[in-house]
DRENDO-410815 format. One line per 8 residues: their letters; for each residue x, y, z of C-alpha. Coordinates in Angstrom, 3 decimals. Each point is the difference from the previous one (the first is absolute). Last residue first. Layout:
N
a) X:Y:Z ~ ...
***
This chain:
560
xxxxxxxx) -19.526:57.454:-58.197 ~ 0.554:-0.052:3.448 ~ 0.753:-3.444:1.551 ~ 2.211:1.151:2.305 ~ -1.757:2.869:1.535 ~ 2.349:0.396:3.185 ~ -1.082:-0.593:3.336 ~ 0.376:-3.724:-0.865
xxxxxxxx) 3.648:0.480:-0.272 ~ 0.142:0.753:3.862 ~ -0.550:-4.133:0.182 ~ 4.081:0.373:-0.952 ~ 0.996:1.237:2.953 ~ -1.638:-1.862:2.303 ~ 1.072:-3.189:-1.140 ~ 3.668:0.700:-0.549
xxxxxxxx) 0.954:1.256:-3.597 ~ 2.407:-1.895:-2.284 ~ -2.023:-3.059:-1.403 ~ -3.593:1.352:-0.138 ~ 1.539:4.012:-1.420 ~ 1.690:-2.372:-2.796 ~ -3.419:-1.597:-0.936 ~ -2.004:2.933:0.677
xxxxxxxx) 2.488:1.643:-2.679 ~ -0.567:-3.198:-2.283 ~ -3.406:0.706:-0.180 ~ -0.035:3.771:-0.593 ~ 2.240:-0.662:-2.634 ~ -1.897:-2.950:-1.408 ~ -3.857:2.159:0.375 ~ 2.376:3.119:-1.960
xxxxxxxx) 0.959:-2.436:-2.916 ~ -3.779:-1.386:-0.185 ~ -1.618:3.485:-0.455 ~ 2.779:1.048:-2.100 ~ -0.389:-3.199:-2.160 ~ -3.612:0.614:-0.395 ~ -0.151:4.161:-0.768 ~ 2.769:-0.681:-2.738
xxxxxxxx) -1.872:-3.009:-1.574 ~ -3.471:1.742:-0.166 ~ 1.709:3.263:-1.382 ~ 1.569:-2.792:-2.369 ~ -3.195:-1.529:-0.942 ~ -1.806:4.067:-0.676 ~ 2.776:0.202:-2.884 ~ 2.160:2.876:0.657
xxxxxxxx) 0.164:3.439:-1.996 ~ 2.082:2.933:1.200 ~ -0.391:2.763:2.704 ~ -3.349:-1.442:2.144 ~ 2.093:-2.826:0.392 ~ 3.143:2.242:1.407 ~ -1.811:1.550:2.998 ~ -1.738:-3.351:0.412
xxxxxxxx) 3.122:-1.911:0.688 ~ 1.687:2.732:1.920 ~ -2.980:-0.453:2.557 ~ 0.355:-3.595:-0.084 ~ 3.863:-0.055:0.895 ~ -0.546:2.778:2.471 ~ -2.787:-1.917:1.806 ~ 2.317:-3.689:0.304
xxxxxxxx) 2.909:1.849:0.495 ~ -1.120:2.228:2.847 ~ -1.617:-3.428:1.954 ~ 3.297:-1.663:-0.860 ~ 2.133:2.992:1.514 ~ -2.300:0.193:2.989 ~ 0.111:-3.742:0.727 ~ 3.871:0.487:-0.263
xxxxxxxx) -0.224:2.605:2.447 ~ -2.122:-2.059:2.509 ~ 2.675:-2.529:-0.099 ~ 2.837:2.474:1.037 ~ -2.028:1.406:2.451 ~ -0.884:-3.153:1.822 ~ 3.552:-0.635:0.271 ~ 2.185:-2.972:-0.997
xxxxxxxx) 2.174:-1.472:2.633 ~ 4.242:-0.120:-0.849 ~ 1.290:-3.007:-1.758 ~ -0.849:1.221:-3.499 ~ -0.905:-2.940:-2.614 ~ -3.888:0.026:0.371 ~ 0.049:4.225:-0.158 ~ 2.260:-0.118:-2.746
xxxxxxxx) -1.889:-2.124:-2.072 ~ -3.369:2.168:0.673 ~ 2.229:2.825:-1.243 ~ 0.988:-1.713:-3.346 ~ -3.298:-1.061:-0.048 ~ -1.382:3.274:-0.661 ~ 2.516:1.222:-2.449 ~ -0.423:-2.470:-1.994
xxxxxxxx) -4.095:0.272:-0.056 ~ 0.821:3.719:-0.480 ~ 2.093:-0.844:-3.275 ~ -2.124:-2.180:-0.978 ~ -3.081:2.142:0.294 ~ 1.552:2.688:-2.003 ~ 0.583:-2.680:-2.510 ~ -3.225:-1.366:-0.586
xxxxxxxx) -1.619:3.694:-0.441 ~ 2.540:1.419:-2.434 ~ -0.552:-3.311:-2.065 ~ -4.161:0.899:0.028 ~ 0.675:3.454:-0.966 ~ 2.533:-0.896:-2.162 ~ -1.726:-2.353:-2.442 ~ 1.965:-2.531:-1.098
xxxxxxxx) -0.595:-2.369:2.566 ~ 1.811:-2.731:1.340 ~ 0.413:0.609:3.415 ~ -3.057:1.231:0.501 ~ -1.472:-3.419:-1.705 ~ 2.339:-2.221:1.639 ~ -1.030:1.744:3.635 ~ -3.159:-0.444:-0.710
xxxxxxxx) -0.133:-3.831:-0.890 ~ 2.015:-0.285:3.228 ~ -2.998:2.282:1.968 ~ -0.964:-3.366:2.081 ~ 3.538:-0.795:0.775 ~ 0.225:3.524:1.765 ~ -2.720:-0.807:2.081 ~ 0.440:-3.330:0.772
xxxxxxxx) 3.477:0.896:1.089 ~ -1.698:2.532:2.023 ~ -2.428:-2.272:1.562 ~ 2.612:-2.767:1.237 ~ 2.274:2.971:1.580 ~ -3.661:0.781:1.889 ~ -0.242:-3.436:0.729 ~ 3.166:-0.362:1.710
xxxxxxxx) -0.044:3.052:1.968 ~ -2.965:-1.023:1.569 ~ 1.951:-3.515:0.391 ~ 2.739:2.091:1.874 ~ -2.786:2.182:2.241 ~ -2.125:-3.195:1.181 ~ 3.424:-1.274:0.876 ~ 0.600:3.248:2.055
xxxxxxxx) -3.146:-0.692:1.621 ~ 0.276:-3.415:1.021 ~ 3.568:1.166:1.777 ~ -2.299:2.050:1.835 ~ -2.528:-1.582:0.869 ~ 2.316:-3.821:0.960 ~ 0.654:-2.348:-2.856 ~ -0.348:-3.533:-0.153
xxxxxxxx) -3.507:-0.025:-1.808 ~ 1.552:2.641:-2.518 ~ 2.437:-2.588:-1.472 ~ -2.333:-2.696:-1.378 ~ -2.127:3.042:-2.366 ~ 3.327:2.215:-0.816 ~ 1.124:-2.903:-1.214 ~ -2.726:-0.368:-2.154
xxxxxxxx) 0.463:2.999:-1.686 ~ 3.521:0.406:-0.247 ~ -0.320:-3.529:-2.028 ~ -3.039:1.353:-2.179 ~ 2.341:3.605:-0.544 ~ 3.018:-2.078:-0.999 ~ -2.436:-1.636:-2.603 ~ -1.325:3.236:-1.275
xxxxxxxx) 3.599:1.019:-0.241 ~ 0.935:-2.942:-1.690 ~ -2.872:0.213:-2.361 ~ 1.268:3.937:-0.630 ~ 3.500:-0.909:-0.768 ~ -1.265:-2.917:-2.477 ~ -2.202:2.020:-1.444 ~ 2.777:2.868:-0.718
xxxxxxxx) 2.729:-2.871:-1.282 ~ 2.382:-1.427:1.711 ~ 3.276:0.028:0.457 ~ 0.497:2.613:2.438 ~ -1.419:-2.264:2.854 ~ 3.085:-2.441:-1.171 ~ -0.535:-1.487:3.740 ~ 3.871:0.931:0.988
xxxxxxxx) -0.509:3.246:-1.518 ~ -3.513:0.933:1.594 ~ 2.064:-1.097:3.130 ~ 3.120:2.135:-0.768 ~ -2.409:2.706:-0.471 ~ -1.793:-0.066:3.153 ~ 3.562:-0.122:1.300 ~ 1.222:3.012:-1.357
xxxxxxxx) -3.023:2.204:0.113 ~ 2.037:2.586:-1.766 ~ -1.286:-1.237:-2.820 ~ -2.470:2.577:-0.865 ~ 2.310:3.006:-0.820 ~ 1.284:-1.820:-2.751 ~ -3.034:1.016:-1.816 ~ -1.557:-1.593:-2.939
xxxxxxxx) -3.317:1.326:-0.644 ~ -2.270:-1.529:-2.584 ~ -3.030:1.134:1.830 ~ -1.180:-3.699:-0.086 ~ 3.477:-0.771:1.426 ~ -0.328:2.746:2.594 ~ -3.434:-1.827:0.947 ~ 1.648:-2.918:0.792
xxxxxxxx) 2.991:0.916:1.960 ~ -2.328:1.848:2.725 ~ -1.790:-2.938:0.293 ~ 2.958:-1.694:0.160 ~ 1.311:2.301:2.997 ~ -3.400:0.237:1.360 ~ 0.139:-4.286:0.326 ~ 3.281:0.344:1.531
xxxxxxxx) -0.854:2.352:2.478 ~ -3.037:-1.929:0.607 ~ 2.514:-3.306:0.246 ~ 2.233:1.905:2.884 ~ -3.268:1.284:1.762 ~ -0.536:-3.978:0.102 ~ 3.162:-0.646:0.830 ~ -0.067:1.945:3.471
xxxxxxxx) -3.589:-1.089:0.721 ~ 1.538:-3.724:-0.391 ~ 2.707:0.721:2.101 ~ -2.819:1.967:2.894 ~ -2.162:-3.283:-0.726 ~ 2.515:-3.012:0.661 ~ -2.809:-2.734:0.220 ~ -1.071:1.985:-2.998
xxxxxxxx) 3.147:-1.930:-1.953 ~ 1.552:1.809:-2.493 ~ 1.266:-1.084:-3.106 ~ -1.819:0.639:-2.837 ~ -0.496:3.134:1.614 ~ 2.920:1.181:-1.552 ~ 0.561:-0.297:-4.093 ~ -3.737:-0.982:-0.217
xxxxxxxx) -0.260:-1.022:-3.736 ~ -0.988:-3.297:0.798 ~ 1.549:-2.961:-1.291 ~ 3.254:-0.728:2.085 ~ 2.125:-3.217:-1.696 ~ 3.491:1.394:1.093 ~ 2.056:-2.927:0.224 ~ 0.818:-1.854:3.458
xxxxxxxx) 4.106:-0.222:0.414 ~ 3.105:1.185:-1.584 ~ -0.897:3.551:1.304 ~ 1.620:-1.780:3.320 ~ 3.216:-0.596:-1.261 ~ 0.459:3.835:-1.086 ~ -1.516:0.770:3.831 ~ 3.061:-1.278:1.462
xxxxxxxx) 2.424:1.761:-2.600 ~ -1.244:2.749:0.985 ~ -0.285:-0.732:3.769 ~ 3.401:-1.179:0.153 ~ 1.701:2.375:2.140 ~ -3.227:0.472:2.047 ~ -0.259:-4.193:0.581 ~ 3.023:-1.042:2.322
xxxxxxxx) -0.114:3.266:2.270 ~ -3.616:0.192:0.184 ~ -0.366:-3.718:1.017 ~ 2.579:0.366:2.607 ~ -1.240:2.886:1.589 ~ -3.072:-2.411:0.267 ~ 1.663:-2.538:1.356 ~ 1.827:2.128:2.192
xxxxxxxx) -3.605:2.159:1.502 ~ -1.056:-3.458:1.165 ~ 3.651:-1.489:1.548 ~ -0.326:3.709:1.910 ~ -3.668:-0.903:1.141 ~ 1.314:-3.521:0.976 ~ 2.436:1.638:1.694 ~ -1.843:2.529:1.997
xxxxxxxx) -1.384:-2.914:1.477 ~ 2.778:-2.006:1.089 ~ 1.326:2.222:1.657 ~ 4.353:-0.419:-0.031 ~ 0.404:1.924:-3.478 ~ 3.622:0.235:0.029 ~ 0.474:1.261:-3.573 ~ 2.378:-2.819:-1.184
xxxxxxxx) -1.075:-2.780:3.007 ~ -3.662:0.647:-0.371 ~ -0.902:0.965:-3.108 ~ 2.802:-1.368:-2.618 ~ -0.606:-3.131:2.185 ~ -3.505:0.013:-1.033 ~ 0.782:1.063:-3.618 ~ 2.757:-2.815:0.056
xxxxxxxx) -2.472:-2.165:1.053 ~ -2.678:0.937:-2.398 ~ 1.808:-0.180:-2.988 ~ -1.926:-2.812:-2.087 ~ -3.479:0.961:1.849 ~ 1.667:3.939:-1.395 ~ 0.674:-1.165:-3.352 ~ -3.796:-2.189:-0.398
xxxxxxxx) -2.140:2.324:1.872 ~ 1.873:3.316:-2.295 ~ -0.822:-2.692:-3.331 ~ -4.004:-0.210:0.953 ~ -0.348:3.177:1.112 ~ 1.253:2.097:-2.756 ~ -0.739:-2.757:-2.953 ~ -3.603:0.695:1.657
xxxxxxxx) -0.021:3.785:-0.178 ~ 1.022:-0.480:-3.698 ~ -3.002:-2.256:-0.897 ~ -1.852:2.233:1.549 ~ 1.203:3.148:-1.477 ~ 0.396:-2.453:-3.933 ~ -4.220:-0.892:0.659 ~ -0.403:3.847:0.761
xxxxxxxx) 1.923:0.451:-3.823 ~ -1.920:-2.488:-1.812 ~ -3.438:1.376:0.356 ~ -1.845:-0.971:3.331 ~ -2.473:-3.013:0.035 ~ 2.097:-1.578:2.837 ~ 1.899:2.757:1.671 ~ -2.079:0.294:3.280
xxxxxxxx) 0.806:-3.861:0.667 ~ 3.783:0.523:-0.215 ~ -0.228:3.020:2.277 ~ -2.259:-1.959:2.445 ~ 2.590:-3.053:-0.233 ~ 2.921:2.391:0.626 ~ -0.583:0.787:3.867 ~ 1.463:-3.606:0.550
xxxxxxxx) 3.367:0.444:-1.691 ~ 1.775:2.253:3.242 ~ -1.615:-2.334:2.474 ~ 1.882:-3.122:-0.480 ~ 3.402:2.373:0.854 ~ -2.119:1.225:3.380 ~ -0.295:-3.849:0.673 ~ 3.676:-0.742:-0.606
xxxxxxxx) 1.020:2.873:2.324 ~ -2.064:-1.183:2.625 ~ 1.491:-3.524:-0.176 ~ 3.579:1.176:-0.240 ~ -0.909:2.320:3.210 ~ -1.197:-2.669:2.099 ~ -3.660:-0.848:0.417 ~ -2.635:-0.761:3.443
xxxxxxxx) 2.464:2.707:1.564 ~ -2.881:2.558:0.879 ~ 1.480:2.908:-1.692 ~ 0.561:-2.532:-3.300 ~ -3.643:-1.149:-0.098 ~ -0.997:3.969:0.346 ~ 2.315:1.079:-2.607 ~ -1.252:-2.687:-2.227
xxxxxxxx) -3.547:1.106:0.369 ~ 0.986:3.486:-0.285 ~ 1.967:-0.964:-3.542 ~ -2.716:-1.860:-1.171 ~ -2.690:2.272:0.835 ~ 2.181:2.412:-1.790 ~ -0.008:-2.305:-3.058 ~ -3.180:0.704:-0.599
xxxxxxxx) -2.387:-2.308:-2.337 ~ -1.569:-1.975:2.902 ~ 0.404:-3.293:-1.687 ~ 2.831:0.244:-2.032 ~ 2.025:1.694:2.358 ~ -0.279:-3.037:2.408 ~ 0.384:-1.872:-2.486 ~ 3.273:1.448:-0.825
xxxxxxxx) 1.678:0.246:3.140 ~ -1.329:-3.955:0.865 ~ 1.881:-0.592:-3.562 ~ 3.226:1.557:1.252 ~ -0.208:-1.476:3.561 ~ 0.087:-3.724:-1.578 ~ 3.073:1.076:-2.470 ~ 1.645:0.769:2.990
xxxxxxxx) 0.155:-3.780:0.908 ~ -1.519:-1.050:3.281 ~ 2.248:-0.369:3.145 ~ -1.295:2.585:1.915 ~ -3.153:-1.574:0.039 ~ 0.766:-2.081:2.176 ~ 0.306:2.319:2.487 ~ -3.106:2.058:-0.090
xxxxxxxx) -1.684:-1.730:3.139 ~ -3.545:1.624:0.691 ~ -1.435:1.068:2.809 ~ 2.668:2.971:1.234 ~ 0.308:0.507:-3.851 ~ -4.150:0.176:-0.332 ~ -0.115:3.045:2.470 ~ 3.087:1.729:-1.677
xxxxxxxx) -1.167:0.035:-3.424 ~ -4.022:0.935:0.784 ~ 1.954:3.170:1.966 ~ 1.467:1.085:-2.823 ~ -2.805:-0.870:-2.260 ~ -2.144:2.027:2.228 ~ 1.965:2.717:0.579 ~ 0.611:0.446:-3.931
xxxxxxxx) -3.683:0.184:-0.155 ~ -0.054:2.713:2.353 ~ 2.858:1.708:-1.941 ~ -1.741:0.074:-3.179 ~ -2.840:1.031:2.068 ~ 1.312:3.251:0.874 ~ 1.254:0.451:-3.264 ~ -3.518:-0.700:-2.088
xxxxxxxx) -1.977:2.012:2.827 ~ 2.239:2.882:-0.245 ~ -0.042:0.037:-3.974 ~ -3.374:-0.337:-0.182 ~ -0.660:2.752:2.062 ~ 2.428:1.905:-2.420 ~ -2.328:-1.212:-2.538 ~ -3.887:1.041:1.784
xxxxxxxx) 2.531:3.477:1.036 ~ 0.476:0.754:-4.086 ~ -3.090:-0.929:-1.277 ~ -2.450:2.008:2.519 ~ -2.849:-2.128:0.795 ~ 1.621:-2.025:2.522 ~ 0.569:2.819:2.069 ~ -1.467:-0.989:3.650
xxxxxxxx) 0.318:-3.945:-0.412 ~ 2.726:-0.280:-2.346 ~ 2.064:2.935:2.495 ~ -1.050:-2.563:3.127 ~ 1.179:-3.079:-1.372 ~ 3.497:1.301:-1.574 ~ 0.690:1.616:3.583 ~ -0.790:-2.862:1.828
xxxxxxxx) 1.944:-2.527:-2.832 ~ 2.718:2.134:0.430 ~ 0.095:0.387:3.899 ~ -0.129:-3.683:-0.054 ~ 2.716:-0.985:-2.385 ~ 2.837:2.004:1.084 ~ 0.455:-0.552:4.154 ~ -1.810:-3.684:-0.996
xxxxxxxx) 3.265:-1.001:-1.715 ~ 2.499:0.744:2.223 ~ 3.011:0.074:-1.859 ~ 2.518:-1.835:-1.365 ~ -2.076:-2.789:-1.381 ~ -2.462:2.155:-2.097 ~ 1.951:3.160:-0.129 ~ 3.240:-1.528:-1.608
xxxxxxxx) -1.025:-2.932:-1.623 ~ -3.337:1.180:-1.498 ~ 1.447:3.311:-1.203 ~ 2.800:-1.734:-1.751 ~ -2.188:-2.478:-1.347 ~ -2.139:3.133:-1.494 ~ 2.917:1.412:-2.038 ~ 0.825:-3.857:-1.137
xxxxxxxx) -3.387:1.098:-2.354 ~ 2.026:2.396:-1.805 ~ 2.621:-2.376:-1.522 ~ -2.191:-1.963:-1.687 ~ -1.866:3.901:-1.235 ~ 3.828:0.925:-0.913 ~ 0.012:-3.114:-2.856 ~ -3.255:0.398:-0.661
xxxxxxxx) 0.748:3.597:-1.052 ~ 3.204:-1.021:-1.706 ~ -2.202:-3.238:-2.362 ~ -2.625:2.708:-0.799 ~ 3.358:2.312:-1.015 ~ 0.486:-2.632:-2.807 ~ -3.209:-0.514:-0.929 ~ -0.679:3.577:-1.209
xxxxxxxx) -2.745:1.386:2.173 ~ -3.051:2.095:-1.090 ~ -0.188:-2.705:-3.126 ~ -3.575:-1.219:1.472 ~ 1.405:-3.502:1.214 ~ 2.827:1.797:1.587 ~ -2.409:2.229:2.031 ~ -2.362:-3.005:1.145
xxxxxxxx) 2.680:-2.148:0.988 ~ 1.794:3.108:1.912 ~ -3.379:0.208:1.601 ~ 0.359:-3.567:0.920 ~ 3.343:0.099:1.121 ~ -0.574:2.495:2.509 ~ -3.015:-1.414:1.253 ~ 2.041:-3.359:0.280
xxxxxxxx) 2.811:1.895:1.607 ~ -2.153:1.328:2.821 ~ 1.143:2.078:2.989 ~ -1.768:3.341:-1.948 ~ 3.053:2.269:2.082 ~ 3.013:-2.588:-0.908 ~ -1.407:-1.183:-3.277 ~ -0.308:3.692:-1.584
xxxxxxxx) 3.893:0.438:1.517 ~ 1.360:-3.201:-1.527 ~ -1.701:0.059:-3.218 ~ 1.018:3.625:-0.825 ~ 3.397:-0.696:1.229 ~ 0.195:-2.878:-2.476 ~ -1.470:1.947:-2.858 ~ 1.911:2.502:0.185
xxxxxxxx) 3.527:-1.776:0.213 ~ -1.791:-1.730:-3.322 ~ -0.514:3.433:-1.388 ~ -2.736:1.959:-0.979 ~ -1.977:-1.410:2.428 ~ 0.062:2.928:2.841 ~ -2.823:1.969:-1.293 ~ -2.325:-3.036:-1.529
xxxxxxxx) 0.233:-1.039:3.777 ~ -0.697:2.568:1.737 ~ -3.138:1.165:-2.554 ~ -0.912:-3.676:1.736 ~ 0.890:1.026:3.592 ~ -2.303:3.120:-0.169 ~ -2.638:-1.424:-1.561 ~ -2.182:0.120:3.311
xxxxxxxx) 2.693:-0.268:2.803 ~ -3.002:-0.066:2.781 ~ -2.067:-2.816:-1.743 ~ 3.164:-2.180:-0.594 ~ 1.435:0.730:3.743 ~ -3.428:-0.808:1.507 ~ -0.296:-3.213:-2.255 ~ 3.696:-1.253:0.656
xxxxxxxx) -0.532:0.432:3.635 ~ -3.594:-0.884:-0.125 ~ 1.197:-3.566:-1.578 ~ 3.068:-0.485:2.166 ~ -1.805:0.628:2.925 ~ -2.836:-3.240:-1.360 ~ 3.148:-2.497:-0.723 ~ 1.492:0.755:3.156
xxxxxxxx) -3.794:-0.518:2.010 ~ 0.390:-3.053:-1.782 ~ 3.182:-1.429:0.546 ~ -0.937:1.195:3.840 ~ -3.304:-2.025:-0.214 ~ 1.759:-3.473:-1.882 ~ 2.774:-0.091:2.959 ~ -2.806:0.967:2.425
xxxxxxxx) -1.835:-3.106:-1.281 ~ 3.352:-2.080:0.154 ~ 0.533:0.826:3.526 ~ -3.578:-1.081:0.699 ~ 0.744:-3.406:-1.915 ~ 2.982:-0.504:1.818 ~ -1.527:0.656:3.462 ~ -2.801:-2.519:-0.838
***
């Protein structure tokens, strides 16, 4: 009976861990926003970057496997090169030994109930009182998560030492290693943390029921288990998420193998080389070594690393998504991220489109380096105008019905700025419409002999040009568009669209014009200055915050 009750409060501390670590990582993911994901595609420009990057995002979130999911995500949508997806997973493996150190130093070293119960106090009351207001209701969950973090760890601890004064450990001292490196990575495999691991192995070794060797073997078994969820989230990705997790397990898999193979001289490296006498803060130190190790063998060859990996999986994607493709709404603030990514995308080639109909080649337009490396890589230039404007209307279905699974898992406000992006969307989708509709038009103007009708076409060409020229600058510029800028280009396209028709008249009543082509002129300025308008809300959906851009329905939009 006493060994089944210490096994209980062995299961009830593992999971009181497991539940601290999940408002930990959710308080600190709720309270950082975006903020460590514009972080990260900061810092990754390089593969020293990208391994600091990984490190310090891991050590505050406390979760590699979110890490390396949203890195999944990002290199599946082309925000991440492969390469510097391998560094940040690299630093997040590293990261997580951040939290062993905090375990092992605080959790056995001090007294534990002196820090967990005033937090858990403080975090109960401030959910209970302010739980309405975003920021305290996370902070409380931070409190609560790391005050019970440590009252799980108490548990376990104390679990550990009961069942060693009932239990003889002995023989099992003579077991292989091999033995201790499977129980570390079942363990791991089950629970999905390897910081449950790591305190449960910290525990076992406080309370003498394993020897250092042992502990150090289970903590190595540990390191791999964390990788079946990232394996598992990469099936049904495109070729390059399958190469991250194929990557992150050639990590795992060969660092296990060279440091099981080295592990005594790493242990004696530890203890009779640095003089680390405490058993505990070694096994944190052999931790943070491995995985020291790991960046040292792998960031020299990560180029040629990730050359071996393109040699695997083949690009078979069929949608026309370049981003959302491959997000998972079980990550929603990544897969918000890549869906304003794809509506950028989708304005861009919207944008693209009805230049081409315009006949306007400007270099100006491909400063959208990566959106055109993709349209490059998927020979988007290729094809013809009905081809460009069924993919669009296909990239608008898939935007569409993500837009549909992902809102469910969003909270009001991030539900509202999606509302925004696939407003913005549509109203890129009706201008292209727009301007495809008036293609027979825009041959005819272009064509014509007569110069009233030639005049016409081209003076709207050049302001069309000049238009999205500015748009284009506003969707490439890193600084915040303002309400005043947009509102200005409304006013120019609202002046355009009267002056144009005014001049129009003037000179019909001045020469002699077939009443078709007055009908032709009036129709494809009508339709010209509904795409510009559309395409502006589009842009002003994208770049303006929420409040700022419902001020557009103060102004008569829809004037004509």
């Amino acid at each position: 009976m006493e060994t089944f009750n210490t096994i209980l409060k062995l299961g009830a501390g593992v999971g009181l861990f497991l539940f601290a670590i999940y408002l930990v990582e959710e308080s600190l993911k709720n309270l950082s926003g975006r903020s460590f994901k514009l972080f990260l595609q900061r810092i990754t420009k390089n593969n020293i970057g990208a391994v600091v990057g990984g490190t310090i995002v891991t050590g505050i979130l406390q979760s590699s496997s979110m890490v390396s999911l949203m890195v999944l995500a990002f290199v599946g949508a082309g925000v991440f090169t492969m390469k510097n997806a391998m560094a940040i997973i690299l630093g997040a493996n590293l990261g997580t030994t951040i939290a062993s150190w905090l375990v092992a130093t605080l959790g056995f070293k001090t007294n534990i109930e002196a820090i967990a119960y005033p937090a858990v106090c403080l975090g109960g009351f401030l959910l209970i009182l302010f739980g309405n207001r975003k920021n305290i209701k996370y902070v409380s969950y931070f409190l609560l998560g790391f005050g019970l973090m440590f009252i799980g760890l108490s548990f376990m601890k104390s679990a550990m030492e009961s069942q060693v004064q009932h239990f003889d450990f002995a023989h099992y001292a003579s077991m292989p290693l091999l033995v201790f490196l499977i129980i570390g990575f079942l363990i791991t495999l089950i629970v999905q943390s390897s910081s449950v691991t790591m305190a449960l192995t910290l525990s076992a070794l406080n309370a003498g029921a394993i020897g250092f060797p042992m502990a150090a073997a289970i903590v190595l078994g540990g390191e791999t288990g964390t990788i079946i969820k990232i394996l598992v989230s990469a099936i049904g990705g495109n070729a390059s998420k399958k190469r991250v997790a194929l990557g992150n397990l050639f990590f795992n898999v060969f660092i296990t193998a060279i440091a099981f193979v080295l592990l005594k001289p790493i242990l004696f490296l530890i203890t009779d080389v640095i003089k680390i006498k405490d058993p505990l803060i070694g096994l944190v130190t052999f931790s943070s070594l491995i995985n020291l190790l790991a960046i040292v063998l792998f960031l020299p060859v990560l180029d040629s690393f990730t050359k071996f990996l393109e040699r695997f999986f083949k690009n078979t994607d069929s949608n026309t998504a370049a981003f959302i493709g491959h997000a998972s709404i079980e990550e929603p603030e990544s897969a918000l991220d890549l869906f304003r990514i794809e509506a950028n995308y989708f304005i861009h080639n919207s944008i693209l489109f009805n230049l081409e109909l315009f006949k306007i080649n400007n270099f100006d337009f491909h400063k959208q380096s990566d959106f055109t490396a993709i349209n490059e890589k998927r020979n988007y230039n290729s094809k013809t105008s009905e081809e460009k404007y069924e993919f669009l209307k296909q990239l608008q279905g898939e935007l569409q019905a993500f837009h549909l699974k992902l809102r469910a898992k969003l909270n009001s406000k991030q539900s509202s700025e999606l509302n925004q992006l696939i407003s913005a969307v549509r109203s890129s989708m009706h201008a292209v419409k727009s301007v495809k509709d008036i293609g027979s038009n825009i041959t005819n103007l272009s064509h014509s002999s007569k110069d009233i009708k030639y005049q016409f076409f081209m003076h709207h060409k050049k302001e069309t040009e000049s238009l999205y020229l500015k748009l284009n600058e506003l969707l490439i510029s890193e600084k915040q568009s303002s309400f005043e800028e947009l509102v200005s280009l409304f006013d120019s396209i609202q002046k355009n669209y009267t002056s144009a028709l005014n001049t129009f008249y003037t000179e019909v009543q001045l020469t002699t014009i077939e009443s078709i082509d007055i009908t032709t002129v009036i129709n494809f300025n009508r339709e010209l200055f509904t795409a510009n308008k559309a395409i502006l809300m589009a842009v002003k959906d994208l770049l303006l915050e929420e409040k700022v851009a419902g001020h557009f329905n103060e102004i008569p939009i829809y004037k004509t």
